[in-house]
TORPA-4810 file (N, C-alpha, C, O; in nm, 3 decimals):
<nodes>
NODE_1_-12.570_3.275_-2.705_-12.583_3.360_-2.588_-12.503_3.487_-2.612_-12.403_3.478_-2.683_X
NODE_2_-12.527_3.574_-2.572_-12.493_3.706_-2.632_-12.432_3.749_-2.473_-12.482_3.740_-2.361_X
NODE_3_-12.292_3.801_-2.524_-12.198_3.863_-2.380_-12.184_4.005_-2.435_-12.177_4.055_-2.547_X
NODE_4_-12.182_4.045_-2.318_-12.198_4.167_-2.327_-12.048_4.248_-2.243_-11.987_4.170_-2.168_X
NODE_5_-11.998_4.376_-2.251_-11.843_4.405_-2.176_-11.887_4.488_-2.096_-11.928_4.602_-2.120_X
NODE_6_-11.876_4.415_-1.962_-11.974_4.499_-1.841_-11.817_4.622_-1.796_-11.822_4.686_-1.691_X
NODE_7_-11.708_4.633_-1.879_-11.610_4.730_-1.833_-11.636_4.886_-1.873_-11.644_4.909_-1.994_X
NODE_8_-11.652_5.003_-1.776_-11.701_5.128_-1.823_-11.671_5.131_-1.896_-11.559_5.085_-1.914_X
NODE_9_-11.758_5.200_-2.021_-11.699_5.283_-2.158_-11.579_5.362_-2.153_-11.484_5.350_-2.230_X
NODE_10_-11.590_5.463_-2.037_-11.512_5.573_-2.073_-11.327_5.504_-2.007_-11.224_5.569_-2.020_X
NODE_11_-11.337_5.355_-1.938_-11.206_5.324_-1.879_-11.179_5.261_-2.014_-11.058_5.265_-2.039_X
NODE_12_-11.245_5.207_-2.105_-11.234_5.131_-2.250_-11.168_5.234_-2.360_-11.076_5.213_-2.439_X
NODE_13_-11.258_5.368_-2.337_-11.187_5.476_-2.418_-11.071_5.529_-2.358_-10.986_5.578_-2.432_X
NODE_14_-11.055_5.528_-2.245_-10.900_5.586_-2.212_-10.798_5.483_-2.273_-10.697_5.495_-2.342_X
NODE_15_-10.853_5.399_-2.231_-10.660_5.238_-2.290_-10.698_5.289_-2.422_-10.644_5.392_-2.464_X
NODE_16_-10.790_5.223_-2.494_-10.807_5.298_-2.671_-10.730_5.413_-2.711_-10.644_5.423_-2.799_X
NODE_17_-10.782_5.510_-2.621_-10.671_5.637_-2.663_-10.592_5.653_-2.611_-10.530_5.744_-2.666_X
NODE_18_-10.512_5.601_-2.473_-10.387_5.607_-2.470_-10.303_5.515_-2.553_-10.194_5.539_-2.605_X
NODE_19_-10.371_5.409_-2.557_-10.301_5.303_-2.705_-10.280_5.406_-2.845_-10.170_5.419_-2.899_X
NODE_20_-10.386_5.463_-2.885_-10.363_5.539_-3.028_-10.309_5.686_-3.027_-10.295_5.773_-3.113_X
NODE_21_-10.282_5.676_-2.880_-10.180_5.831_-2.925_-10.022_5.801_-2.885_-9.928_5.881_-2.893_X
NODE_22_-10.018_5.657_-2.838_-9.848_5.645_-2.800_-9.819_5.549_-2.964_-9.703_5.536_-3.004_X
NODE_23_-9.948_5.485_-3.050_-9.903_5.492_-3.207_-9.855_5.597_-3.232_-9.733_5.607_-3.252_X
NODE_24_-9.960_5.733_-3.239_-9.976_5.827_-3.332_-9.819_5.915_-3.298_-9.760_5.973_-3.390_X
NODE_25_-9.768_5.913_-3.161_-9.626_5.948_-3.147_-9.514_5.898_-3.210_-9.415_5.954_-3.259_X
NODE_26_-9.557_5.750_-3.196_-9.425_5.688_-3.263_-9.438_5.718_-3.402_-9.357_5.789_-3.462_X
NODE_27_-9.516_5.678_-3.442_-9.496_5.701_-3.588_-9.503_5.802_-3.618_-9.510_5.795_-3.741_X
NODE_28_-9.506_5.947_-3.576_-9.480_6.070_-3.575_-9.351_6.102_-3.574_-9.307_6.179_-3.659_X
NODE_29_-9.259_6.040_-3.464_-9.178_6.061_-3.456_-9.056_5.982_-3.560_-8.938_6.018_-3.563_X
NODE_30_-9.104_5.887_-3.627_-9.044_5.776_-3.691_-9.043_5.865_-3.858_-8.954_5.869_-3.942_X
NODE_31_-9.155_5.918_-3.857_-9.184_6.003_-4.002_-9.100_6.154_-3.974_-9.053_6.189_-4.082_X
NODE_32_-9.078_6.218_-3.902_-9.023_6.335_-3.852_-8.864_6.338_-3.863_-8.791_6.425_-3.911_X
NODE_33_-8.827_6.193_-3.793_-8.672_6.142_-3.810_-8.626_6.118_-3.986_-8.525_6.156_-4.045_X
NODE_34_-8.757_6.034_-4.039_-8.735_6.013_-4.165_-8.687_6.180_-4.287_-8.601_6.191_-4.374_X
NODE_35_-8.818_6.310_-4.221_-8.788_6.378_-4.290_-8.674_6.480_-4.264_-8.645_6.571_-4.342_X
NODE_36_-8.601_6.451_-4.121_-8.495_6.534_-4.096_-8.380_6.462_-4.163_-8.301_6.529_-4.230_X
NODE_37_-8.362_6.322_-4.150_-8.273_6.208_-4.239_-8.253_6.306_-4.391_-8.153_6.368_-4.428_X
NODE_38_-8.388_6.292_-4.460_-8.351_6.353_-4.547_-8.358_6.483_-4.619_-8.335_6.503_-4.738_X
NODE_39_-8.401_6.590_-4.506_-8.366_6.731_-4.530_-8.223_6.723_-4.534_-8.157_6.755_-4.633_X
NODE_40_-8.162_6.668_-4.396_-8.009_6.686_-4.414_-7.938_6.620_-4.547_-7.836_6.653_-4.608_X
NODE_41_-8.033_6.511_-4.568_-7.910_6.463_-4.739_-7.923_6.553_-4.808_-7.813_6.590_-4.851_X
NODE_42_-8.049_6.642_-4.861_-8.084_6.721_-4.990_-7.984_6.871_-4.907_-7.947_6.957_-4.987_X
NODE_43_-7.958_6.887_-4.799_-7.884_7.002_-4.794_-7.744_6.961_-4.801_-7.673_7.058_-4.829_X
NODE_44_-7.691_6.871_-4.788_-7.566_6.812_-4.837_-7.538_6.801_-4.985_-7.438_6.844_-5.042_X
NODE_45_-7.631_6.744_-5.034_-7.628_6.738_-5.189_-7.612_6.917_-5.236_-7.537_6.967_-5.320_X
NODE_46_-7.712_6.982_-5.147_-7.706_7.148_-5.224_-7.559_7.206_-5.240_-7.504_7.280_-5.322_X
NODE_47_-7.509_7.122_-5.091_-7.373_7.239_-5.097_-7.291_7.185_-5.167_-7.214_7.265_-5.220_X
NODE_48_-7.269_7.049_-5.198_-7.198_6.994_-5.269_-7.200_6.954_-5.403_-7.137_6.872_-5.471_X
NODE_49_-7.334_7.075_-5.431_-7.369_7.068_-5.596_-7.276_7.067_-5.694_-7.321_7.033_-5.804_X
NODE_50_-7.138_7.097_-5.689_-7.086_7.079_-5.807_-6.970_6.940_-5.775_-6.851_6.968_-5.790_X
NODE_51_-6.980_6.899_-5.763_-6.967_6.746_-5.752_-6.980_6.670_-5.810_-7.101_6.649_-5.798_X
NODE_52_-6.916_6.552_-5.921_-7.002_6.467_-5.963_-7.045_6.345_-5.901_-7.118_6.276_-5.972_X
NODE_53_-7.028_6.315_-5.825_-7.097_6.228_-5.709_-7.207_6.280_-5.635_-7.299_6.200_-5.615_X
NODE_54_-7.219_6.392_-5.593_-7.313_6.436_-5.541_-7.457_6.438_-5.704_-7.578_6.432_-5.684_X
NODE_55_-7.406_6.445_-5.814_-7.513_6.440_-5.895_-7.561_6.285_-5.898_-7.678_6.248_-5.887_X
NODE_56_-7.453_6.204_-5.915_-7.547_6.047_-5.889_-7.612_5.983_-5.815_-7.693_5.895_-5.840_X
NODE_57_-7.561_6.048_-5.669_-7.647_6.038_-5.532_-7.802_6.102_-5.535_-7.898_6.030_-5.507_X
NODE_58_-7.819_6.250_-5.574_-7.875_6.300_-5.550_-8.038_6.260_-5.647_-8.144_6.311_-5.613_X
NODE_59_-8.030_6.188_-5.734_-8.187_6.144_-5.827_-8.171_6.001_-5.749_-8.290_5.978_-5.726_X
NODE_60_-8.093_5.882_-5.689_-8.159_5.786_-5.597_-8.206_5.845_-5.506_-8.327_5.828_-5.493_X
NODE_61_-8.139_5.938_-5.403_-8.152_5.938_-5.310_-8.357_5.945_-5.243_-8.408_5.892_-5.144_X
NODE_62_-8.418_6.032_-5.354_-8.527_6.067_-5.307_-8.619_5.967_-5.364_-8.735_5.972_-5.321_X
NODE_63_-8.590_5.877_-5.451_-8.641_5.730_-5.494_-8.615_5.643_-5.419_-8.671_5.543_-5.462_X
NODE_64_-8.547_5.613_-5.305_-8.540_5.502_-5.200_-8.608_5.541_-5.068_-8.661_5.461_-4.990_X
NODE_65_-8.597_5.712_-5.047_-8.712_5.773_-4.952_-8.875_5.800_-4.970_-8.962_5.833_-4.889_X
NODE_66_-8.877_5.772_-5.111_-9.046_5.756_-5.158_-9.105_5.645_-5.061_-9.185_5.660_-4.968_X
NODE_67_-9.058_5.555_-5.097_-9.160_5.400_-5.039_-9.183_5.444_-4.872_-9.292_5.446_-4.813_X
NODE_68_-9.045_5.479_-4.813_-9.077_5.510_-4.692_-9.193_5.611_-4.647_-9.290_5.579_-4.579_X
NODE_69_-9.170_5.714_-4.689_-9.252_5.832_-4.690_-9.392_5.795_-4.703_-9.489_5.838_-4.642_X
NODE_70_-9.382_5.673_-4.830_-9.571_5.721_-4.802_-9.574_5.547_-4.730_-9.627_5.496_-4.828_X
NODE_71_-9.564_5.482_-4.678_-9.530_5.365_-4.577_-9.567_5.461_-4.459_-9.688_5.451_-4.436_X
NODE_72_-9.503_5.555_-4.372_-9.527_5.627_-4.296_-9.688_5.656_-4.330_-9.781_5.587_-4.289_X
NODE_73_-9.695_5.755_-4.399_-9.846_5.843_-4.429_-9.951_5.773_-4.433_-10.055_5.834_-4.407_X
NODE_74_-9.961_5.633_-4.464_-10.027_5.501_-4.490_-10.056_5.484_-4.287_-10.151_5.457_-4.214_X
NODE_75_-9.960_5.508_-4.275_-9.970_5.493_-4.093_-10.028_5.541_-4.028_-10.106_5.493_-3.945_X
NODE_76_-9.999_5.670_-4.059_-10.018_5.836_-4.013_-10.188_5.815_-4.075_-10.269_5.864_-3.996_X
NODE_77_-10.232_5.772_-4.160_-10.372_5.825_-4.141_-10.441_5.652_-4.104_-10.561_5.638_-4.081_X
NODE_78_-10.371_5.566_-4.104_-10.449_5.460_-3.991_-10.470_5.504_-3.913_-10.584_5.521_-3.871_X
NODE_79_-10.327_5.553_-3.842_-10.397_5.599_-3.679_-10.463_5.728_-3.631_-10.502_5.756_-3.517_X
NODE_80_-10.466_5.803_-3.748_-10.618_5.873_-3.725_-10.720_5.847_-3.771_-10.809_5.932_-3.763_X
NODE_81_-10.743_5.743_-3.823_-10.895_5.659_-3.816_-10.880_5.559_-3.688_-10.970_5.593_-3.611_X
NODE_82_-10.821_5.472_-3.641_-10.834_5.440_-3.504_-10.835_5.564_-3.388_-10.871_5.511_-3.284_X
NODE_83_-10.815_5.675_-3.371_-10.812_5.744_-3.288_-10.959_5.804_-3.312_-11.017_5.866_-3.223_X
NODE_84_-11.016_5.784_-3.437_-11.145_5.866_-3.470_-11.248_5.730_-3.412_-11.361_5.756_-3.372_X
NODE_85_-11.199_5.593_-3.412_-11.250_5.504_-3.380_-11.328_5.483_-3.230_-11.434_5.423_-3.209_X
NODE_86_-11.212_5.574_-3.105_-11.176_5.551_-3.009_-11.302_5.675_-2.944_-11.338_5.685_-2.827_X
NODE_87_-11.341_5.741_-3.041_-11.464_5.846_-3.011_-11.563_5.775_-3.008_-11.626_5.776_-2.903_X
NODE_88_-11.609_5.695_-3.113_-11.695_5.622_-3.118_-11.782_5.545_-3.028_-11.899_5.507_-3.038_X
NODE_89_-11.660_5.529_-2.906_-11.707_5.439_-2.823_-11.738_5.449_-2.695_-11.760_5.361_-2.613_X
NODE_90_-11.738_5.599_-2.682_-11.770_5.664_-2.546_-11.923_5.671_-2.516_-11.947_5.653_-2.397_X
NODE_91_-12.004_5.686_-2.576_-12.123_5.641_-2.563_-12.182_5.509_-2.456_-12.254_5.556_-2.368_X
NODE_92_-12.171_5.419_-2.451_-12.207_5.335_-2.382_-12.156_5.322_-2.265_-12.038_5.337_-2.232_X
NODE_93_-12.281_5.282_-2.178_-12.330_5.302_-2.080_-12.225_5.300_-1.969_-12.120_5.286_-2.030_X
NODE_94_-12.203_5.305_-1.864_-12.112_5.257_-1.733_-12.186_5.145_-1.632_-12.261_5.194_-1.547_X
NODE_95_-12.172_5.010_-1.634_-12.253_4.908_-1.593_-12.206_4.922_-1.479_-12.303_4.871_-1.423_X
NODE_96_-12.115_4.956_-1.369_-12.089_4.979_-1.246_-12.165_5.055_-1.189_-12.186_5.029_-1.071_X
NODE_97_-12.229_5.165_-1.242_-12.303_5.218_-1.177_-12.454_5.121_-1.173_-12.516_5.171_-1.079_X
NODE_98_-12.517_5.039_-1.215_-12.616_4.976_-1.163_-12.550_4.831_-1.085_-12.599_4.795_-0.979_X
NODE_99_-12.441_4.757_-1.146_-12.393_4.662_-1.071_-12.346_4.652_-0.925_-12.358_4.570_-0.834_X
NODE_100_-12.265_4.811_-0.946_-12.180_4.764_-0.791_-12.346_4.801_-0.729_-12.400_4.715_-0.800_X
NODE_101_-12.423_4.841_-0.680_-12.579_4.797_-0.587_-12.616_4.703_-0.600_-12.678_4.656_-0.504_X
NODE_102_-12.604_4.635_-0.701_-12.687_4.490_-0.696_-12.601_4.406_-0.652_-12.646_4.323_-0.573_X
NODE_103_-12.450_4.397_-0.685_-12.351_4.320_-0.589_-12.375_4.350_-0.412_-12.382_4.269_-0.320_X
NODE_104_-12.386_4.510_-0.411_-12.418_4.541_-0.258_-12.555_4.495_-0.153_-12.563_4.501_-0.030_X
NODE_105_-12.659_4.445_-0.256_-12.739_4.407_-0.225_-12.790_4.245_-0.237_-12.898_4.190_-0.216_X
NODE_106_-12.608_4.180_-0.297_-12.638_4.053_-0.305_-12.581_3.996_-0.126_-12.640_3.890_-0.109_X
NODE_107_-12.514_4.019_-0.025_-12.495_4.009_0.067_-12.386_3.865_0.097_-12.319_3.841_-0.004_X
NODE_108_-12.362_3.784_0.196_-12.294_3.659_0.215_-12.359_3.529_0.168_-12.305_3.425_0.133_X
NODE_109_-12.509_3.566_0.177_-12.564_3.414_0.122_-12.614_3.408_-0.002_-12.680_3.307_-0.024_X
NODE_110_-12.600_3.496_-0.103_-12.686_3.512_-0.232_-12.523_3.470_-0.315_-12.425_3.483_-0.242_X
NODE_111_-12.504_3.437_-0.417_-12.415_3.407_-0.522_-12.469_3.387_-0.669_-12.536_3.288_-0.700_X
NODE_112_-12.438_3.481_-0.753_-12.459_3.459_-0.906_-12.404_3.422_-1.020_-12.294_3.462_-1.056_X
NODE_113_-12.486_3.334_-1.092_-12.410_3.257_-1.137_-12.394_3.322_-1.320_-12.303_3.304_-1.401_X
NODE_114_-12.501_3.387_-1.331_-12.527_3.439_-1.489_-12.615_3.590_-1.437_-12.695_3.613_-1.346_X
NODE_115_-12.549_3.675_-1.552_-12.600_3.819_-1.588_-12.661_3.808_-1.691_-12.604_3.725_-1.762_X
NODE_116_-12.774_3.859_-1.751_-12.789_3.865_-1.879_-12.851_3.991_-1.887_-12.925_4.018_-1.792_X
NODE_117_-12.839_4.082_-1.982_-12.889_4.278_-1.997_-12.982_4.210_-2.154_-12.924_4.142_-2.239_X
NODE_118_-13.119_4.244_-2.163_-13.112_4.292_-2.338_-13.201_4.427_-2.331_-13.292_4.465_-2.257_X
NODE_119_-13.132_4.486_-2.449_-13.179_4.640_-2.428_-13.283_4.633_-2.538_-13.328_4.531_-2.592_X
NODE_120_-13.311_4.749_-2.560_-13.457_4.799_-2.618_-13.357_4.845_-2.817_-13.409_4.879_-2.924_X
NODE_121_-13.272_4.831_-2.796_-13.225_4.852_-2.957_-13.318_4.727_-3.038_-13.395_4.639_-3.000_X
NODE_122_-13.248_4.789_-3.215_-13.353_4.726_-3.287_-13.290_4.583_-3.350_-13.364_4.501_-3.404_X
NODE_123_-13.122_4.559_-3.335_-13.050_4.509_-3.310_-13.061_4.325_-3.191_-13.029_4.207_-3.204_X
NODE_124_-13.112_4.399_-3.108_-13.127_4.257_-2.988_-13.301_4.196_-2.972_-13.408_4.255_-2.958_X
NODE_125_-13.281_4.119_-2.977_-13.421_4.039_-3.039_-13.420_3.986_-2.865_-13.331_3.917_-2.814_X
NODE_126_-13.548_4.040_-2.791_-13.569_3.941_-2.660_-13.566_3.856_-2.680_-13.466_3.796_-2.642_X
NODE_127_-13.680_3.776_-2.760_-13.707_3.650_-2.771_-13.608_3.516_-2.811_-13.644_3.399_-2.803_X
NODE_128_-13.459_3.570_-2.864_-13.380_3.485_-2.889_-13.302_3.492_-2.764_-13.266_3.385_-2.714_X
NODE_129_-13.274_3.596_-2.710_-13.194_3.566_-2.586_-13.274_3.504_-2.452_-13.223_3.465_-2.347_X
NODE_130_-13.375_3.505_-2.477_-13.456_3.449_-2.340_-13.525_3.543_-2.225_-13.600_3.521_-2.130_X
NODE_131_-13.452_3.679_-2.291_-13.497_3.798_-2.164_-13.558_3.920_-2.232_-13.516_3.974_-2.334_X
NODE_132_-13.691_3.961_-2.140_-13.737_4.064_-2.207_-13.656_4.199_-2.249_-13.549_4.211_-2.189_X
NODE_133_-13.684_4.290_-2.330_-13.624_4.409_-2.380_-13.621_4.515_-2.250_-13.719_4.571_-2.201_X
NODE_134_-13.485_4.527_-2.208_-13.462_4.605_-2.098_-13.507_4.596_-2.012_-13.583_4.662_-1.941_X
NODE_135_-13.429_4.443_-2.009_-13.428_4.350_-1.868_-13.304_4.314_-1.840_-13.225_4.295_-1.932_X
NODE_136_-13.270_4.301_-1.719_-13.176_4.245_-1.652_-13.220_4.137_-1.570_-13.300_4.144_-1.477_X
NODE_137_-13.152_4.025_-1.619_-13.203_3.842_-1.583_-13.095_3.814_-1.507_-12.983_3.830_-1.556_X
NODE_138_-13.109_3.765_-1.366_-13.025_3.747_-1.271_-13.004_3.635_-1.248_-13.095_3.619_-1.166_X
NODE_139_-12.937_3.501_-1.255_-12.935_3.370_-1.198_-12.845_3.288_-1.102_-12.753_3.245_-1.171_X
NODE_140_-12.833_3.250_-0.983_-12.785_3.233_-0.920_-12.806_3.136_-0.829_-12.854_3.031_-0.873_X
NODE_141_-12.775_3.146_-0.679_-12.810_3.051_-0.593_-12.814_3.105_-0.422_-12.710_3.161_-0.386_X
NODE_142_-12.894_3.096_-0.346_-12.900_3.147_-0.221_-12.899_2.986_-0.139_-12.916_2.868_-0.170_X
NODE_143_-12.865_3.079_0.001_-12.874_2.938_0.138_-12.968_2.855_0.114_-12.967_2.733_0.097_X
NODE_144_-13.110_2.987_0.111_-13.196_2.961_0.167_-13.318_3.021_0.142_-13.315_3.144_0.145_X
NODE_145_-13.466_2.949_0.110_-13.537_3.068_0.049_-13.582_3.204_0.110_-13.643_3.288_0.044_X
NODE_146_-13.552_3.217_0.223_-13.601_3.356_0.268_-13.456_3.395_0.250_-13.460_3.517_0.270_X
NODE_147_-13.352_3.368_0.229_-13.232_3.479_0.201_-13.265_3.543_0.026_-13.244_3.650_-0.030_X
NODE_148_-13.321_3.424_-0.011_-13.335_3.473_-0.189_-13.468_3.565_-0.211_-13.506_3.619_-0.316_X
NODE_149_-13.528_3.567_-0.083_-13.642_3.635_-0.087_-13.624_3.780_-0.038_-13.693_3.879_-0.063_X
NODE_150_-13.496_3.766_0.051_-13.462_3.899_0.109_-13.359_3.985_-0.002_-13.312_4.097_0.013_X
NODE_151_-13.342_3.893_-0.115_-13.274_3.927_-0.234_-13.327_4.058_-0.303_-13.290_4.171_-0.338_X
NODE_152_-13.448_3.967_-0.300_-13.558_4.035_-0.404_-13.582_4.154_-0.323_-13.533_4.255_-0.373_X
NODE_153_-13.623_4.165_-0.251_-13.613_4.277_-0.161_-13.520_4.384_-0.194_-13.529_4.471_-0.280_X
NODE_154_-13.439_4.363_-0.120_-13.345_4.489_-0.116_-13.327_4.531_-0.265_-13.299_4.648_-0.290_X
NODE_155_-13.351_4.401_-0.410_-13.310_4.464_-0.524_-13.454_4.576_-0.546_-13.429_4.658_-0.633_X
NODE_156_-13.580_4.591_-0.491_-13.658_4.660_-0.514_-13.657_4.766_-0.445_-13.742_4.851_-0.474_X
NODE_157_-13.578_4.790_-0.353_-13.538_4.909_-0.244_-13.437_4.980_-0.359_-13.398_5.096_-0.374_X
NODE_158_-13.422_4.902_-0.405_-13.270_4.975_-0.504_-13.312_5.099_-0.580_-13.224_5.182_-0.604_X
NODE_159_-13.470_5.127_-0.634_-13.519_5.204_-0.708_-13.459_5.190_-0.897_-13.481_5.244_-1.005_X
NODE_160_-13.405_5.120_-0.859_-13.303_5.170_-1.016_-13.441_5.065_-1.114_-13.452_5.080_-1.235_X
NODE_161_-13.526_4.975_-1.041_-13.569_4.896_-1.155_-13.735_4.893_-1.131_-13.778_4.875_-1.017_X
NODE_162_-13.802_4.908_-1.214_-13.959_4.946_-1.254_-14.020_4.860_-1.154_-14.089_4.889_-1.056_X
NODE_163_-13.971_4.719_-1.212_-14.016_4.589_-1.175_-13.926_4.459_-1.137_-13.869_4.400_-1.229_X
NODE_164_-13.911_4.415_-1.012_-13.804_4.257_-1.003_-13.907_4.157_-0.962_-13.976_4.146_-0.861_X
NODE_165_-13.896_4.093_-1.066_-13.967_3.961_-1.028_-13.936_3.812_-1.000_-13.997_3.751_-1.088_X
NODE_166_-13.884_3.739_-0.936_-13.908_3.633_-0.929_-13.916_3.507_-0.963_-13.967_3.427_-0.883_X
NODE_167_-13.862_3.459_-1.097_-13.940_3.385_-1.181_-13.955_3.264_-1.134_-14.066_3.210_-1.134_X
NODE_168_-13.838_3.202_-1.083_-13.832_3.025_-1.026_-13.779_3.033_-0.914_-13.760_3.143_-0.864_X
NODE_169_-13.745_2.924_-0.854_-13.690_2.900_-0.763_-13.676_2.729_-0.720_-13.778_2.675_-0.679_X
NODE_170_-13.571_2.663_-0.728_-13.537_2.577_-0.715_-13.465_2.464_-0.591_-13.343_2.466_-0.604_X
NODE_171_-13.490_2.411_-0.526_-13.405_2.337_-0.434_-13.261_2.280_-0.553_-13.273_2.223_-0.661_X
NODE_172_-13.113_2.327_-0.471_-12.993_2.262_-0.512_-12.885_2.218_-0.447_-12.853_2.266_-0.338_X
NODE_173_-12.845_2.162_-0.482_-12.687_2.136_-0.388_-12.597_2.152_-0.437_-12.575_2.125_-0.555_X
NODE_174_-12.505_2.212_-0.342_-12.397_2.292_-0.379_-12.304_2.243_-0.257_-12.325_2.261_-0.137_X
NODE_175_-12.177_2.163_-0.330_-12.121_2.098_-0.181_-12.155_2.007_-0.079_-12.100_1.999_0.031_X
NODE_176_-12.257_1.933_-0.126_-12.331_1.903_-0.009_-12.392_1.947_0.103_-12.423_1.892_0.209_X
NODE_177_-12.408_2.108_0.039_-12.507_2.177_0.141_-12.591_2.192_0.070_-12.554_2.197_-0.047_X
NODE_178_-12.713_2.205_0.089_-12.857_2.261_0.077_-12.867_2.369_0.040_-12.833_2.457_0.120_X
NODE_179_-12.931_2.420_-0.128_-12.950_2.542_-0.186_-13.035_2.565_-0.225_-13.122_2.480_-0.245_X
NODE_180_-13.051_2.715_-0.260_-13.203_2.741_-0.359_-13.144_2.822_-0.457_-13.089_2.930_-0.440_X
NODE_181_-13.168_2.735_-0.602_-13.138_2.830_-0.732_-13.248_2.894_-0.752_-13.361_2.845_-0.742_X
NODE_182_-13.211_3.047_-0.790_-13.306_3.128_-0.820_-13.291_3.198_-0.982_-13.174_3.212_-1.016_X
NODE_183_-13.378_3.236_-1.068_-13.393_3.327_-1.144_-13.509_3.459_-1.116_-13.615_3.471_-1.056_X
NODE_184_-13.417_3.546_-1.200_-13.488_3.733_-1.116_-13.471_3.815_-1.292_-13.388_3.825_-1.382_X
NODE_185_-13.598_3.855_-1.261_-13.586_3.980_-1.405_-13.607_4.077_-1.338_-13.700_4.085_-1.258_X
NODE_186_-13.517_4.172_-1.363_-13.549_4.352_-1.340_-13.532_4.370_-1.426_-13.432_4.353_-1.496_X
NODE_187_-13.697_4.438_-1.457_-13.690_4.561_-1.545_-13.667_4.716_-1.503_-13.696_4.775_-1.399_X
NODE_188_-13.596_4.766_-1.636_-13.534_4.891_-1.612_-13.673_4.962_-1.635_-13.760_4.896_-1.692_X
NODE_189_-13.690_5.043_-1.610_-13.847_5.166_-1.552_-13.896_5.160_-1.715_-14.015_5.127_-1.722_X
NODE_190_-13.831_5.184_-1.850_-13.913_5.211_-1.950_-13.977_5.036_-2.013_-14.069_5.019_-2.092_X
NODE_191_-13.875_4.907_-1.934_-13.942_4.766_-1.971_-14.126_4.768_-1.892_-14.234_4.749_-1.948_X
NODE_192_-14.090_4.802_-1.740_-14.182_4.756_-1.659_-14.303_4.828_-1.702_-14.403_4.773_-1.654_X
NODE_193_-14.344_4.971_-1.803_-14.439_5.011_-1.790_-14.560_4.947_-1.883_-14.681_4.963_-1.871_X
NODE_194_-14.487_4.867_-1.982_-14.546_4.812_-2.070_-14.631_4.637_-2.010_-14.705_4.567_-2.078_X
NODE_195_-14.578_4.608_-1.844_-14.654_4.474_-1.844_-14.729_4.488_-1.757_-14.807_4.397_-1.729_X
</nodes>
């Protein structure tokens, strides 16, 4: 069964990039400290060039700041490929904007139990997930069949979908009250023109 992350794209790309730019600081700032660390040794060593201590210090000193240096830079361009990552992903879709209506139009007696989306990419195979290509498969449970009927309804007032159909409808119990499980396909306007 294929899940899908019904959380907006663009609230997914904000944590993403506020995550990869409070990296890209630290370790900015961690590499920045490193190279002020050792600007100040190599200007210590300058003034104290005639020294002979300052000559034995001065050929380790920039051989124990190598590893660091490129340890840092190794960092420094991870996290500008995760930050280049974090572009990537603004693209997809915002599912609140078709959900919160269909929640608004599920009312006190309708309850759902499964979402399922498959889109029209070349990627998602209808036929393995069970739902046609740019469909939205609804499953759930109402009171009563004219509440699941008044379901269907209002989801076709909604405009957002070509076609909602219907598919089953079941007597269930739930609690020891009396239910009707239902399944519903809406198609999105470019599924419905094709049936």
């Amino acid at each position: 069964m294929n899940s899908r992350n019904l959380v907006p794209a663009k609230h997914v790309a904000q944590q993403r990039r506020a995550r990869a730019i409070q990296r890209w600081a630290l370790i900015n700032g961690a590499y920045l400290a490193v190279l002020l660390v050792a600007g100040i040794a190599y200007a210590v060593a300058n003034l104290a060039g005639n020294s002979p201590d300052s000559a034995q210090d001065g050929p380790d000193r920039p051989k124990n700041l190598t590893p660091t240096l490129v340890a840092l830079r190794q960092k420094s361009s991870r996290l500008q490929a995760d930050l280049l990552g974090v572009t990537g992903v603004e693209d997809r879709p915002d599912w609140s904007l078709l959900l919160n209506p269909v929640a608004a139009a599920m009312g006190d007696n309708i309850v759902l139990s499964a979402i399922r989306f498959a889109g029209a990419s070349p990627e998602t195979s209808g036929a393995a997930s069970g739902v046609k290509p740019n469909t939205l498969h609804l499953s759930g449970m109402g009171r009563s069949y004219p509440d699941v009927t008044d379901f269907v309804l209002r989801l076709e007032q909604l405009h957002y979908f070509g076609r909602v159909q219907l598919l089953q409808t079941s007597p269930t119990a739930l609690h020891a009250h009396d239910s009707v499980g239902f399944e519903i396909d809406c198609a999105l306007p470019g599924a419905a023109e094709g049936h």
